[in-house]
PAMARMI-525256 format. One record per residue: chain; y, z, x of N, C-alpha, C in turn; residue number from 0. Coordinates in Angstrom, 3 decimals, decimal comma. Each point is the difference from the previous one (the first is absolute). Layout:
N
ZAPA  c       n.y       n.z       n.x      ca.y      ca.z      ca.x       c.y       c.z       c.x    k
ZAPA  A         Y         Z         X         Y         Z         X         Y         Z         X  NUM
...
END
This chain:
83
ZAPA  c       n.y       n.z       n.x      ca.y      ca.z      ca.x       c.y       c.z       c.x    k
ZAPA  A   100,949   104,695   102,107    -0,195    -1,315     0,579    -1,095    -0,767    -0,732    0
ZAPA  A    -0,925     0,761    -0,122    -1,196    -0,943    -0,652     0,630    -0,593    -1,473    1
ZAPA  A     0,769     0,881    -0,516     0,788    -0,294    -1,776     0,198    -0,959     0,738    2
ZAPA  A     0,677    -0,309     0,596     0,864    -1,306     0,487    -0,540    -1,238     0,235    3
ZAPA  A    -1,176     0,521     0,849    -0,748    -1,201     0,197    -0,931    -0,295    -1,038    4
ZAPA  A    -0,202     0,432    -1,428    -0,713    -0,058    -0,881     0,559    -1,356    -0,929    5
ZAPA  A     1,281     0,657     0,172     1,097    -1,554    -0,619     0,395    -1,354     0,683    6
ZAPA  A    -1,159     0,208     1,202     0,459    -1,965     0,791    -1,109    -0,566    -0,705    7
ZAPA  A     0,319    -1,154    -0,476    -0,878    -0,952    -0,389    -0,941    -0,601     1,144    8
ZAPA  A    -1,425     0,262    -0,340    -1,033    -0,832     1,376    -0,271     1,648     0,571    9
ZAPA  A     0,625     1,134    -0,242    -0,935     0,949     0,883    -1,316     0,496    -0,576   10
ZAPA  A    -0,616     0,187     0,672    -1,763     0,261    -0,546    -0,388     1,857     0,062   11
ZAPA  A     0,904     0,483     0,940    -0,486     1,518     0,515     0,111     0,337     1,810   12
ZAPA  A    -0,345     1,104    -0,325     0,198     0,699     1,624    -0,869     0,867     0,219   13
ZAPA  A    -0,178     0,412     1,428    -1,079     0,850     0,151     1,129     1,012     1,422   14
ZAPA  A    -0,283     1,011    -0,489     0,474     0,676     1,650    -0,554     0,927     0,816   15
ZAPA  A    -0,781    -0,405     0,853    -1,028     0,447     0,569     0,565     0,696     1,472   16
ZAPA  A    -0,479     1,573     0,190     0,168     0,422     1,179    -0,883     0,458     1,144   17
ZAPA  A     0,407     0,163     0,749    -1,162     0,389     1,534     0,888     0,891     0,609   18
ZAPA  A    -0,720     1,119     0,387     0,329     0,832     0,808    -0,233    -0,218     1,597   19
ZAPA  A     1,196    -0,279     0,804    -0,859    -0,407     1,156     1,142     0,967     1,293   20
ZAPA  A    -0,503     0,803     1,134     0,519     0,947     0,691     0,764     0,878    -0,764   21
ZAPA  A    -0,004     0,745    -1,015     0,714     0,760    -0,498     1,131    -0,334    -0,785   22
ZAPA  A    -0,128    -1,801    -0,752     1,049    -0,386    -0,282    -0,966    -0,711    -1,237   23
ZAPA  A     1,328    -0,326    -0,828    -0,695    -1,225    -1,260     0,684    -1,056    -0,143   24
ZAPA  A    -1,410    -1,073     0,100     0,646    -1,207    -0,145    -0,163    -0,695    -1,343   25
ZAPA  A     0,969    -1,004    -0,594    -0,007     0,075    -1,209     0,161    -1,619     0,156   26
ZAPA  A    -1,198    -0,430    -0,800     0,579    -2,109    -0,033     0,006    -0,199    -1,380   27
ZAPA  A     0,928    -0,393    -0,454     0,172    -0,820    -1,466    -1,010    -1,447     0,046   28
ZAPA  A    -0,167    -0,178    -1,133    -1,137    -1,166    -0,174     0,444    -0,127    -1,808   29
ZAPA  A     0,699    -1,437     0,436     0,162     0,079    -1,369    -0,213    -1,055    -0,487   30
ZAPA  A    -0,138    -0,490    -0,969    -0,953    -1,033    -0,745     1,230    -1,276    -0,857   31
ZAPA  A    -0,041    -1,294     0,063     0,804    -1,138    -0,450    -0,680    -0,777    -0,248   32
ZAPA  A     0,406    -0,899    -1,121    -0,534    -1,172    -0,391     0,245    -1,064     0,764   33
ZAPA  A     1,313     0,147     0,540     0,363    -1,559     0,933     1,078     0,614     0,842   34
ZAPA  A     0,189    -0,857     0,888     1,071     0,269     0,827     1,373    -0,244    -0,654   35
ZAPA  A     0,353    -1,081    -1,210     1,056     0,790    -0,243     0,742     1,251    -0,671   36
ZAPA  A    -1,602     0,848    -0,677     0,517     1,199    -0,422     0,231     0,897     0,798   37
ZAPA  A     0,044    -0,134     1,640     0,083     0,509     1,241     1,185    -0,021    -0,072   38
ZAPA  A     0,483    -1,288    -0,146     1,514    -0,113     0,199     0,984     0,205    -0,962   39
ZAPA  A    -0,537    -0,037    -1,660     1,247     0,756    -0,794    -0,630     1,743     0,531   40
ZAPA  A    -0,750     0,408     0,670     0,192     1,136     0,477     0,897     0,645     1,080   41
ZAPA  A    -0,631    -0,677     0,881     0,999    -0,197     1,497     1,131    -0,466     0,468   42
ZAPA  A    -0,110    -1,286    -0,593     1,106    -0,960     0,371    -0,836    -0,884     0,582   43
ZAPA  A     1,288    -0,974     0,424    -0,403    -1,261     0,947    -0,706     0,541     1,003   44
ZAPA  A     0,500     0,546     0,750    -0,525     1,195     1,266    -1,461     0,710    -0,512   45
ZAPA  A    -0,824    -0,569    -0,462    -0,947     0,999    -0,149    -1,307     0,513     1,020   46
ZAPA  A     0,488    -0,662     1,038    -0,824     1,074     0,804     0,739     0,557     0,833   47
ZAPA  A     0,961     0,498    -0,768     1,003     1,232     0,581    -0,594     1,215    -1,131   48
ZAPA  A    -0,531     1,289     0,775    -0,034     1,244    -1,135     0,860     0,089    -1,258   49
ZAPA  A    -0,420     0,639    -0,898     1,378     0,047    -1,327    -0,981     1,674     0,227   50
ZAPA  A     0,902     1,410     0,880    -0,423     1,221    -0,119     1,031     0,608    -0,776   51
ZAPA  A    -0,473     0,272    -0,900     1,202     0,838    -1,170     0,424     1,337     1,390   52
ZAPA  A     1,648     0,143    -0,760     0,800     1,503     0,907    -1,154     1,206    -0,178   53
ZAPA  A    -0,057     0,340    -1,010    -1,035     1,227    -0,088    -1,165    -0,485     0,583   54
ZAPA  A    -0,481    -0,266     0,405    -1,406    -0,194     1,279     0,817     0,043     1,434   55
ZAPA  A     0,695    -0,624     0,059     1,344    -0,633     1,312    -0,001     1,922     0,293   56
ZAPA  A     0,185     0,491    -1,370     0,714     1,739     0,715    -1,416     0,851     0,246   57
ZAPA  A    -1,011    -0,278    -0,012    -1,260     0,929     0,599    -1,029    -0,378     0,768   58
ZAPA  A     0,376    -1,784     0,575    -1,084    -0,487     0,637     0,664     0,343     1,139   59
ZAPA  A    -0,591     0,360     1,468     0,109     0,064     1,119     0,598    -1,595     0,482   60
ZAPA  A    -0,945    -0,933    -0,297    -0,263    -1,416     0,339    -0,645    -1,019    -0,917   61
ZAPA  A     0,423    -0,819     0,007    -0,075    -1,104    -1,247    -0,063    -1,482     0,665   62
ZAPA  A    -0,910    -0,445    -0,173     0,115    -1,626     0,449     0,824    -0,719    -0,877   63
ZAPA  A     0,663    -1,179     0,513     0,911    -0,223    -0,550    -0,077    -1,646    -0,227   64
ZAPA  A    -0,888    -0,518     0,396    -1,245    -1,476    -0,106    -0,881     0,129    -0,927   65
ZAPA  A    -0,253    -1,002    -1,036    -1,535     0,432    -0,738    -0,793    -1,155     0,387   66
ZAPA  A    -1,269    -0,053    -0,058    -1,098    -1,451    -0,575    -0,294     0,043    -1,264   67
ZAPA  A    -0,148    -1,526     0,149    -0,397    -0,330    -1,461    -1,086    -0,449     0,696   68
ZAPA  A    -1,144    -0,035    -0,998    -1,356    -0,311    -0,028    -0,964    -0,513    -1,486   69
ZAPA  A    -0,374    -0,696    -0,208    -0,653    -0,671    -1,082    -1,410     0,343    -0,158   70
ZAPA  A    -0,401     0,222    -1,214    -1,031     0,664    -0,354    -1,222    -1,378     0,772   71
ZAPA  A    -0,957     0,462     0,883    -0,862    -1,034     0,020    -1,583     0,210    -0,993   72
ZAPA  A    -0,770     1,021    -0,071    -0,516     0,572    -0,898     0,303     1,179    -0,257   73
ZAPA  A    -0,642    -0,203    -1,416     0,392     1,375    -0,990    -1,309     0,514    -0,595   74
ZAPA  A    -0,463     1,404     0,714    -1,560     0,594    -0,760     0,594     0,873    -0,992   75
ZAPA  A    -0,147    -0,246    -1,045    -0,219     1,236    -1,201    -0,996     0,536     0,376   76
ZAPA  A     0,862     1,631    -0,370    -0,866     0,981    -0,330    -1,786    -0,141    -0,457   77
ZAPA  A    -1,075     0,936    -0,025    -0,747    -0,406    -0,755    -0,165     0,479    -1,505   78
ZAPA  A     0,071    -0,977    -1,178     0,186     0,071    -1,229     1,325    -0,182    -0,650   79
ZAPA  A     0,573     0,095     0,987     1,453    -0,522    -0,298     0,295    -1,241    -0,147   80
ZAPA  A     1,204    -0,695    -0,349     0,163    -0,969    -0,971     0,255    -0,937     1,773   81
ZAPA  A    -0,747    -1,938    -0,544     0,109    -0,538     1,199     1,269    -0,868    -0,346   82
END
């Protein structure tokens, strides 16, 4: 999936971060765009409808199926890292 998403024009990266919470793991994608319409040659028109590839579909328990979009309001670099 990530190959895949490496080839939309406007994607920036992803992060996939988990939490263990009652004996279970939760897993949120956070993934990074230049604009909303590289959302949509991703998604489609529909893009705040999920796009969950089958192979995740076959080992997640539960999957939201809504995303947000959200716009960077500030951005701290690292320290020494590039601003």
């Amino acid at each position: 999936m990530l190959v895949e998403l490496a080839r939309v024009p406007g994607y920036l990266g992803a992060f996939l971060l988990c939490h263990e919470e009652s004996g279970r793991v939760r897993l949120t994608v956070l993934s990074l765009w230049n604009s909303t319409d590289a959302i949509r040659r991703f998604a489609g028109q529909e893009y705040e409808t999920a796009v969950v590839h089958d192979d995740a579909k076959a080992v997640l328990d539960d999957y939201d199926t809504v995303v947000r979009h959200h716009s960077v309001a500030v951005a701290a670099p690292a320290p020494g890292g590039p601003e």
